[in-house]
Each structure stands twice: as structure tokens, then as C-alpha cells.
N, C-alpha and C positions, 0 to 999 in steps of 0.2 A: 504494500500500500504506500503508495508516495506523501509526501506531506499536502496534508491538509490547506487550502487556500484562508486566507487571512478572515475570509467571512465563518470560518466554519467558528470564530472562537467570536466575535459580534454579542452575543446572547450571553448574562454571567450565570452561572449553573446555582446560585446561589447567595443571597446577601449577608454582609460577612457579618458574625456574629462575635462580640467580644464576651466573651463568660467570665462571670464573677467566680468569686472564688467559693462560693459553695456549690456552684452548677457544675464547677471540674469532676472527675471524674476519682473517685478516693479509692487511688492504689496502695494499699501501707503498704513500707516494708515489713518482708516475711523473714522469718529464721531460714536457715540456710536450708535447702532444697532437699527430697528426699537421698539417702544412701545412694541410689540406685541410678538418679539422676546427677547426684555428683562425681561417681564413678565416671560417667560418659564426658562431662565437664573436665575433669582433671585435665586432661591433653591437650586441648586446646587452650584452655586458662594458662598452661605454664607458658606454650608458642604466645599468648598475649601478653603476660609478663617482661616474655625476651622480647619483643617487637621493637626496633628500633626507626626502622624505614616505613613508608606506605605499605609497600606491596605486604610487608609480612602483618601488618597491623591488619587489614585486610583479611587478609588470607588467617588470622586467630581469629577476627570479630564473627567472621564468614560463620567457621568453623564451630565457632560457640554456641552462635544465635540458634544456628540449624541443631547444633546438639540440644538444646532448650526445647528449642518447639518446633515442632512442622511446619515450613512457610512454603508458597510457590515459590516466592521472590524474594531477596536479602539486598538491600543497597544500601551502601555506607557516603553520607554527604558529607565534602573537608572544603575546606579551603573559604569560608564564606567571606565578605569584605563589606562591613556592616549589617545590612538585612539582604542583602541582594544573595542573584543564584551559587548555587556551590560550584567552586571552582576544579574540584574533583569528585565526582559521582563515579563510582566502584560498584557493579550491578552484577548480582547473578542468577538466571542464565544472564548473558549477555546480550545487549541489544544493538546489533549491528546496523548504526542507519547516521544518516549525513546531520553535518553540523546544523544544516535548514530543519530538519527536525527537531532537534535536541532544543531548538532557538523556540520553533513555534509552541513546542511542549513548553517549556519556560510560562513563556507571556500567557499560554492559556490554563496553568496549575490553580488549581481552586486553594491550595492546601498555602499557599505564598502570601495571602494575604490575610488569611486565617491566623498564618504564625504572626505575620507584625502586629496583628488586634489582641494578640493574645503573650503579648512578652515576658517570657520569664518563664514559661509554661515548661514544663519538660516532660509530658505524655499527653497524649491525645488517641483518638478513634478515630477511623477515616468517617465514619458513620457521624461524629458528629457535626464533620463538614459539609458532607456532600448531604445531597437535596434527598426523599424518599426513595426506595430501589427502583419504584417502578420510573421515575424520573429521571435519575440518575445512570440505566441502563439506556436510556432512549439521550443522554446529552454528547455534545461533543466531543467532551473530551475522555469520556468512556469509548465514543466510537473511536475516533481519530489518535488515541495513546492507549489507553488502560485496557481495551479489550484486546488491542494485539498483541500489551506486554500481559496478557494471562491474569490481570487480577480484576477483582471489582470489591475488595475489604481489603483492610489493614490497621497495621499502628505504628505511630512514629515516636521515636525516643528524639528530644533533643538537648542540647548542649549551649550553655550559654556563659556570655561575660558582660557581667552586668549586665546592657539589655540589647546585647548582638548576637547572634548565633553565631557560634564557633563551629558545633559539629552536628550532625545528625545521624541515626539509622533507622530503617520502618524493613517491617515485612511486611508481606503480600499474600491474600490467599487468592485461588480463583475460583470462580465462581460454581467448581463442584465442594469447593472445601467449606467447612463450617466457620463460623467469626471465632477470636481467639477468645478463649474462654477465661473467668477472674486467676485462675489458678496458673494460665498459660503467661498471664499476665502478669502476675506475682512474681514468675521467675524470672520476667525478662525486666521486671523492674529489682531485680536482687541482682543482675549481673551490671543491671545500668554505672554504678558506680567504675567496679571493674576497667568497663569500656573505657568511661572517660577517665580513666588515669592512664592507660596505655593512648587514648589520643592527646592527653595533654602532654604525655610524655616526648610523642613522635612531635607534637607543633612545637615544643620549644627545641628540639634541636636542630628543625627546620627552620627558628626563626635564629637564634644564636649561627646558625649557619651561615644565612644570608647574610645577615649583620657582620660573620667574619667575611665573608666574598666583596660585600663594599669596602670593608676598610681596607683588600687586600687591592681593589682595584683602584682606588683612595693611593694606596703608596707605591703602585707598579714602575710608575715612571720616574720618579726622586730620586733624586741623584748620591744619595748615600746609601753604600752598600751595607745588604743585610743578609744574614746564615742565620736560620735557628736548626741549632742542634737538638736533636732528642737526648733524654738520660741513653740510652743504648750508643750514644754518639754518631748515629746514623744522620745526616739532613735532613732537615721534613720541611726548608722552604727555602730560597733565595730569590733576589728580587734580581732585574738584571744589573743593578751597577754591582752587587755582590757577586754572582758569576762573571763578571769583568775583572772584577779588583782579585778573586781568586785563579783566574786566567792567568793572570799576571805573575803572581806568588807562584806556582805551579810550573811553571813554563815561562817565565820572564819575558822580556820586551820582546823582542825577534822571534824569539818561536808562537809567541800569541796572535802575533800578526795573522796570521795561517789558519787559526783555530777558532770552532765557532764556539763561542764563553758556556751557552747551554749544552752540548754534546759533549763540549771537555769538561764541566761542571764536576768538581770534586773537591771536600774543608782540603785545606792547605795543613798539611804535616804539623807542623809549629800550632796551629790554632788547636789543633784537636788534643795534642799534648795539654792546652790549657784547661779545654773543657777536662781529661781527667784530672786534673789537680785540683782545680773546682768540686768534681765530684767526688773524691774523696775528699775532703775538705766534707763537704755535705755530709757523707755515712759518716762520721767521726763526731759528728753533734751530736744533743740529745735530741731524740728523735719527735720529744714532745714541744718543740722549740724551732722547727720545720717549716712550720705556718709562718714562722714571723724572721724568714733569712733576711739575714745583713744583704746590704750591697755589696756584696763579693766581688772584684771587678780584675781582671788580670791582661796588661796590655802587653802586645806581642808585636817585635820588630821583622821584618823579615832578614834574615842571616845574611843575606847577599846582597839586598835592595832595600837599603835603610828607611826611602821614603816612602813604602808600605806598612802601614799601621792596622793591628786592629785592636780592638778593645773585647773582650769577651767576661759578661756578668752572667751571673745565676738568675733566671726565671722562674718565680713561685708564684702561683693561685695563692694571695693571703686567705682567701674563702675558701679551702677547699686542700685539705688533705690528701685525697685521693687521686689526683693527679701528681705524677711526677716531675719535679722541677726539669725545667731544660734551658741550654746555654744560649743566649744571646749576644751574635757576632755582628758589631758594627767595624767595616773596612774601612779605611780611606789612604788617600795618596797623598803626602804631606807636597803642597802645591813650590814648583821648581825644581822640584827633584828629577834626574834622571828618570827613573820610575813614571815617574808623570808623564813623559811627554811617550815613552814607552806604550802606556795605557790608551794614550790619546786614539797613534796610532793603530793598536788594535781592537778599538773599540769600532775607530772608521772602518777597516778593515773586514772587522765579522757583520758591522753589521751591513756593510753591504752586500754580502753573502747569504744571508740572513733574514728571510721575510719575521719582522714584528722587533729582530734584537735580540731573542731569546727571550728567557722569561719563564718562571715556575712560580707561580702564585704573585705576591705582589709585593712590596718593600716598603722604605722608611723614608720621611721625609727630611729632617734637620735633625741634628744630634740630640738635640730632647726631646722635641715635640714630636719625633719620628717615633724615639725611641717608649717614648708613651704611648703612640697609638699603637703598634706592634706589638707591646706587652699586655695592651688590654685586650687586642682582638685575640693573642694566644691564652690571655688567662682564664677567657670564655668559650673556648673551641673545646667541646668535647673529643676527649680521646681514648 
């Protein structure tokens, strides 16, 4: 069936109703669900637990709901941006059909304005949206959506901050299955909580994520170079004037010319020496005193090429034990020095070889202010 023409949604299936708060619907919570049905729960609730990402969040909510109760249909709403539509809708079966659909569905959902009259709500019945059956079988947007995706009842859970929708999920029966019964509904309002801890879980490391991705594209092109080391001593970022300025350390003036600073990318010997003295230095504290490291700071010349510098200090989450500290390497080229004009030329060099200059996440701007926003984007990146 192709998408419906714009008149087919003309007509509203119902005028929207704002219910007080004894008209709501009184789900209490219940003690925790029979043996028998916690048994079936266990496996999924633990894959919800570990959920880190969409897909696996997903694929546990999936997996739980349907273990709870029998639905035709499960879909999980994320991504909302005030009251408006979810910006990721996760449906199972799936429903393979063009973005013109998905659009007209949107504008013609009776259920869209139901929630904004109703803020703060977190269950409802489709039943108490939609118009009587015999009306509601004969509207549009039963014909033109709901009867080809298989349902004509349901209940939606949702998820709110203060008075926006953050998340949602509903099942679906169709129109051979029976409406969900108090006790079907008891359990899906006992896992309700559950849910939203594994999605507030997944949206903050989605939002801490993004927030590190601008600050990193925030400092990609500033011109002081930056290494953060991991505890294992391995790299886990350089901006490009730091794979320049370690070009350089590495391979010195004339053989850098040659070299593209990303593909030759590797801490410079002498640096990573510092980071271990740093880090035992670190295991040799008390460990209850970890939260609150000094500024450890240990500067390093290069052996052969005086006018390469860098400075390497400890990085600590003061909030936050559980992460392990890691080394922060600010480079630079003390200006006139042989070194320098060294760098100049193979910075000209690679990067004209070089579509973008190279580049592995993003860097720092000025020796403090750089070196502030870099320590905050890493003291927030989950790892």
C-alpha cells in the first residue's frame, strides 16, 4: 500500500482529551512477578543491565517486554527533542517502507497530541485515545498505518524530564489478540523502572559522547600539540600538531620531510619513559588519596634536538575513582631553533601529500586554556 494522500488525515479521529489525575488509569506497583515468570526475565534483565549502545538496549528491552507479555508488536521511541517525533523508532516485526510514510504517519498519530495534553503521564491505553472500535476500525489512520502494521490495541510506557519526553515503548496486539489485561499490566509496569535506567544509562553516554566529539573538533586544528597516553601507555588521541611535533622527535628534520605525521604516528621514546615515572610515582601513593593527584608535571628535552619540548602531567577524574588516570602530553618547538624550521618544512611537506593533514580525534588550543578543555573532555569520556 503506498502512502496515503494528504487528505486521507483532513478529518481528527478524535478530540484530544486532557485527564485529570483521578481519570488516569491506577497501575500500582506490584511485588516482584511470579517465580516462574522471573525465571524467563532473568536473561534478558542481565543483557539490559550490560547495555551500553542502542542496538543492545534494544535488543534486552525487545527481549524482556516479549518475555512479560505476548504483544504482536514491540517498539522502543529514543531520541525525542522537546515534545516532537522520536528521532529513533526500533520496531519489531519491522516495517519496511519510505521516509514519505514514516512522515505522513507522524502528522496523522492521534497518540502525539494526546501525550503533550497529558505531561508527565507515564502509562496510558490506546483505548483511551482512540474514538469507539466500531469508529476507530473505519478511521484513517487504522486504514492507512495501524491495520497494515497488525494492530488495532495497545499500551505505551513513557519516559520523561521534567515535562519533555525523553523515551518511550508500547506494545501492540492485533486484532485476533485480547487487550492487555491488569495483571499483564502490573508486570510491565514493574519492569518500567528497569527500562528506564538502562535508557538513561545509554543517553548519557550518548550525550557525554557528543559533548567529547565537539570539544575534540573544538581543538582539531590549534596549533599546540597534544598525546594523551593511556595508564597501559598505549595512545588513545593526538591532535595533528602532536603527530607533527612527534614526527619530528622520531625521525628528525630531513627524514620527516618524507613522512606522513598520521601513518608515522608513534609517543616519542623519551616521552613514554616519563609517562612510567609518573606512573609509578602514582602506584606508590596511598591509594585512598588518588582522587585528589598533585600536578605531577615532568618536562622532557629531546636528546639530539634541544628545541623540542614537551611537558607530560598526570590526568585524574577528581569525581570518579574508577577510571584510571592517564598522561597528558603537551609538545612544542621552542621558536628559532633548528628544530623549528625542521618542523616547518615537514609539516609543508606531508601535508601536501596528505588530504585533511592527518589527524586522530582533535587537540588543544593554548597552553592552559587548551590544556583545560582537553582534561575536561577526557575526565568525562567514559572508558
Amino acid at each position: 500500500m503506498g502512502v496515503a494522500s494528504g487528505a486521507l488525515f483532513m478529518q481528527p479521529l478524535k478530540q484530544v482529551r486532557r485527564l485529570s489525575s483521578s481519570a488516569m488509569p491506577k497501575v500500582k506497583p506490584t511485588p516482584p512477578p511470579a517465580p516462574a515468570l522471573l525465571a524467563r526475565l532473568h536473561e534478558p534483565m542481565l543483557a539490559l543491565h550490560a547495555a551500553l549502545e542502542t542496538d543492545a538496549l534494544w535488543k534486552a528491552a525487545q527481549a524482556l517486554l516479549r518475555a512479560a507479555v505476548p504483544a504482536h508488536r514491540v517498539t522502543l521511541f529514543l531520541g525525542h527533542l522537546g515534545m516532537g517525533e522520536a528521532r529513533v523508532v526500533l520496531t519489531d516485526p519491522p516495517i519496511a517502507r519510505s521516509a514519505e510514510w514514516y512522515e505522513a504517519r507522524g502528522k496523522a498519530n492521534p497518540f502525539t497530541p494526546f501525550i503533550d495534553a497529558n505531561r508527565g503521564r507515564k502509562f496510558y491505553r490506546f483505548e483511551e485515545v482512540l474514538p469507539p472500535r466500531r469508529e476507530w476500525l473505519k478511521s484513517d489512520f487504522y486504514q492507512g498505518f495501524a491495520k497494515e502494521e497488525g494492530w488495532d490495541k495497545g499500551v505505551s510506557f513513557l519516559f520523561w524530564a521534567q515535562r519533555e519526553v525523553t523515551a518511550m515503548f508500547s506494545l501492540y496486539r492485533s486484532p485476533k489478540e485480547k487487550a492487555f489485561t491488569a495483571e499483564e499490566e502490573a508486570a510491565l509496569y514493574w519492569l518500567y523502572p528497569y527500562i528506564g535506567t538502562a535508557i538513561t544509562r545509554v543517553q548519557k553516554l550518548h550525550t557525554e559522547r557528543q559533548a567529547r566529539r565537539s570539544l575534540e573538533e573544538f581543538n582539531k586544528h590549534l596549533p599546540v600539540g597534544l598525546v594523551l597516553v593511556a595508564w597501559n601507555l598505549k595512545a588513545e588521541f593526538a591532535n595533528h600538531e602532536g603527530q607533527r611535533q612527534c614526527l619530528l622527535w622520531n625521525y628528525g628534520p630531513a627524514e620527516a620531510r618524507a613522512l606522513n605525521p598520521r601513518d608515522s604516528f608513534a609517543v616519542p621514546a623519551p616521552v613514554l619513559v616519563a609517562c612510567e615515572g609518573l606512573k609509578a610515582a602514582v602506584q606508590a601513593r596511598n591509594p585512598k588519596t588518588l582522587t585528589l593527584l598533585p600536578g605531577d608535571v615532568e618536562s622532557v628535552s629531546h636528546p639530539m634536538l634541544p628545541g623540542l619540548r614537551a611537558q607530560v602531567s598526570v590526568h585524574n577524574n577528581p569525581g570518579s575513582a574508577l577510571a584510571r588516570p592517564r598522561f597528558l602530553v603537551v609538545l612544542d618547538t621552542r621558536p628559532g631553533s633548528v628544530a623549528a624550521g625542521g618542523l616547518a618544512g615537514a609539516v609543508g611537506e606531508a601535508a601536501a601529500g596528505s588530504p585533511g593533514g592527518g589527524g586522530e580525534w582533535g587537540g588543544v588550543a593554548d597552553g592552559v586554556v587548551g590544556v583545560v578543555c582537553f582534561g575536561a573532555l577526557w575526565g568525562m569520556a567514559p572508558r
